[in-house]
N, C-alpha and C positions, 0 to 999 in steps of 0.2 A: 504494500500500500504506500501512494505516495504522499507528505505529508509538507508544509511550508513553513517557513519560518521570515519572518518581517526582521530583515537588518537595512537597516540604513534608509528606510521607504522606499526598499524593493523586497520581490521574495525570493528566495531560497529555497529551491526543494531538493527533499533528501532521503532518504529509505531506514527503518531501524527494522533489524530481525532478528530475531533470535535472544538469549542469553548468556551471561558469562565474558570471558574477559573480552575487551572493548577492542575490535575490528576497523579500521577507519580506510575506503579504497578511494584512490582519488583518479579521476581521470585524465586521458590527456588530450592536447588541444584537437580541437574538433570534434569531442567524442561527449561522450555526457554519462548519467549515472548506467542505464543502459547496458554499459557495456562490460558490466559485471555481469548481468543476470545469470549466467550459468555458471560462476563459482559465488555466489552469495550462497545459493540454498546449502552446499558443500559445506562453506564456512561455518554458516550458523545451523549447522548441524552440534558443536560445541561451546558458541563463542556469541556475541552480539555483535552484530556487522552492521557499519555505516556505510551509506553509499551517499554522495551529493552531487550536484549539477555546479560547476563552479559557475564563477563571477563570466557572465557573459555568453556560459553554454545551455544548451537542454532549456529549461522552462526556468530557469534563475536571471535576474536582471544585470542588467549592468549599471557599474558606481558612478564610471566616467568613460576618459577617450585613452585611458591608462587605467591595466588591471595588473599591478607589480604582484610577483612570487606572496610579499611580504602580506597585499591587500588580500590575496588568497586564502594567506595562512589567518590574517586576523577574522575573516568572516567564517571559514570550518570552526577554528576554536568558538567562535562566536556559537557556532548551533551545538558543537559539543556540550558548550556550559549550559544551554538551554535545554539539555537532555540530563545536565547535572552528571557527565561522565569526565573523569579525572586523569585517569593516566589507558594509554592508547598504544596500537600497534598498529604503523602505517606503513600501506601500501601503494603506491602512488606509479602509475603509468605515464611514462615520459613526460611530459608537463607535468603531473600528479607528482613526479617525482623530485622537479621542482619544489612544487609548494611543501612537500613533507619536509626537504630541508629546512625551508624557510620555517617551517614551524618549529623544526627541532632547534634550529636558531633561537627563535621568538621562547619558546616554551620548553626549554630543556628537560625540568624536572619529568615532564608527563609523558615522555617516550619510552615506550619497555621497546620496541623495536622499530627500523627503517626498512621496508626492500624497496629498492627503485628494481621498477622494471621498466627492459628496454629506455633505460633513462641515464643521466649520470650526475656528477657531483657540481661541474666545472663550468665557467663561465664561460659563454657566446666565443668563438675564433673570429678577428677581424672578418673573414670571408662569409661566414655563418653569419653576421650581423648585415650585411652587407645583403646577402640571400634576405634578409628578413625584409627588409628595406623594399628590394624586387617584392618581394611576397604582399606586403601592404599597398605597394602599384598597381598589382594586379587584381588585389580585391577592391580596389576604387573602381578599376575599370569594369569588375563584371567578378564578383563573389562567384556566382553558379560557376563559371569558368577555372576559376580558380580551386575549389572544393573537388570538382570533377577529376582535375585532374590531379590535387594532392591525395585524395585516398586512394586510390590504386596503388600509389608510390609508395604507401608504408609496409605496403606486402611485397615479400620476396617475389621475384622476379617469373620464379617459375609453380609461384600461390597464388598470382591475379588470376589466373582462367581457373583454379581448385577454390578458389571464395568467390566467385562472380558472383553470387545473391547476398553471399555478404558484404561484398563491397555494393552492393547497388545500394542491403537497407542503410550501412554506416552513411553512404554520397546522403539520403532519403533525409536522414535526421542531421546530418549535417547543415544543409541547407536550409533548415529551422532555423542556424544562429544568425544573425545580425552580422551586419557590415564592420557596425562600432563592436560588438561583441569578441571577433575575428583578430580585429586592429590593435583594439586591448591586448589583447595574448600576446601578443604577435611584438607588440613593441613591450612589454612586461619581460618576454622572455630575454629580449634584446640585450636588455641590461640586469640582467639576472648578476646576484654574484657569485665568485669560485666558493661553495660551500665544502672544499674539498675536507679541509680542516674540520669538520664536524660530521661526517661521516666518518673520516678515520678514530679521530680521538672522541669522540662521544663513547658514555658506558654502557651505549642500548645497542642490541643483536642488529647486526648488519649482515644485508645482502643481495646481490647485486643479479640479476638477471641478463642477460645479454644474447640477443641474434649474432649468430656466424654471418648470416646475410641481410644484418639491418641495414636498409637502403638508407637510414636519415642518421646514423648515429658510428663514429668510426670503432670498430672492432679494436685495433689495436690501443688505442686512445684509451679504452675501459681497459685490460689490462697492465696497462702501464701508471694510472691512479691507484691502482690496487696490490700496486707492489709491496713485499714485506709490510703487510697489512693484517689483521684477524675478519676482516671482511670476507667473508662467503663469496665463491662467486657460482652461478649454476650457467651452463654455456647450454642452447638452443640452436638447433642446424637451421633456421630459417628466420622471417625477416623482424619488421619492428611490431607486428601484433601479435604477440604472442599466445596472447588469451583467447585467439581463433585459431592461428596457426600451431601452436601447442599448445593446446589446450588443457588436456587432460595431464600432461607434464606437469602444466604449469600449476593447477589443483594438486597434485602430489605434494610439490614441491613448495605452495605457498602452508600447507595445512602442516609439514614437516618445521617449516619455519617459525611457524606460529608456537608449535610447542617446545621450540629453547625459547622463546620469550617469555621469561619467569619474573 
């Protein structure tokens, strides 16, 4: 059941299920709460699972023409405390994965765990900032066009014709977000910062997900942040959507996670 929450004189929606220690999955850009649905019921099979639609996706509003990592992190914690839940185990898919930093940042005490999936630590590369720039061009000039053709792109190369229907429903709900919703992200990520220092040295269970053939994120680049590290890392033969493309890995392997988080 979906449920809303009034921050800031917009809303907010968000999913609670289940019982037991507190689940928090965050999405990433483009995607909305949705696209948990088939490991939520898994999770909260033991545990209580949050799902939310961030700032400017899914049926959630936007604040401004700027949605920073940090303003992500302040509105989750914002519906967390209005559920009155205290300390948390987040899992945050590539944007998502962002914001978990920024939270762990914001709110250190309240993390028993991090996993970025398909996600990582570190700040925008001049070139990546530069693509973002193009990216915002092109959603002035025609969002549909733009949406079209970046969700094909986050599936391995030889999973666009094996999820055709899923990349048609992700394009379908995509194109629900707003222009200004899109732009926000888009320049929030921009200037994200290197959280790298607090995924290593934080005292909460870390762990890093990663595609062999993520189109949008360099392979080598996650192993080389993770060097002489206690960071987990769990390696994937295919691209940045995991939780279509390995799917059922990926339920193993977040439900395993969950319970070192003590």
């Amino acid at each position: 059941m979906y449920h809303f929450f009034n921050y800031k004189n917009i809303q907010i929606r968000y999913t609670s299920t289940g019982k037991g220690r507190t689940i928090v999955l965050l999405h990433g850009f483009l995607e909305n709460l949705n696209m948990w649905n088939a490991i939520v019921p898994e999770l909260a099979k033991k545990n209580r699972v949050i799902t939310l639609d961030l700032l400017g996706h899914g049926k959630s509003g936007n604040l401004g023409y700027i949605h920073t990592m940090e303003d992500q992190a302040q509105m989750v914690k914002a519906v967390l405390d209005h559920l009155l839940l205290r300390k948390y185990i987040l899992i945050g898919h590539s944007m998502g994965g962002y914001v978990s930093l920024a939270f762990a940042e914001l709110y250190p005490s309240t993390i028993k765990g991090i996993c970025l999936t398909n996600s990582n630590a570190t700040e925008d590369t001049q070139e990546k900032r530069i693509n973002r720039d193009r990216a915002i061009k092109a959603v002035k000039q025609s969002h549909k066009t733009f949406i079209s053709i970046a969700i094909p792109n986050l599936f391995s190369e030889d999973n666009r014709s094996v999820f055709k229907s899923e990349i048609t429903q992700i394009t379908r709900e995509a194109l629900e977000i707003s222009s200004q919703g899109i732009i926000a992200s888009l320049e929030g990520m921009k200037i994200r910062k290197n959280r790298s220092e607090i995924l290593i040295k934080g005292s909460f269970q870390k762990m890093l997900i990663i595609g062999k053939k993520d189109p949008v994120l360099d392979y080598k680049s996650f192993i080389n942040q993770t060097k002489n590290t206690n960071i987990r890392i769990i390696e994937f033969p295919d691209g940045h959507m995991s939780h279509i493309e390995n799917k059922d890995t990926l339920i193993i392997t977040l439900k395993d996670f969950v319970k070192s988080c003590n």
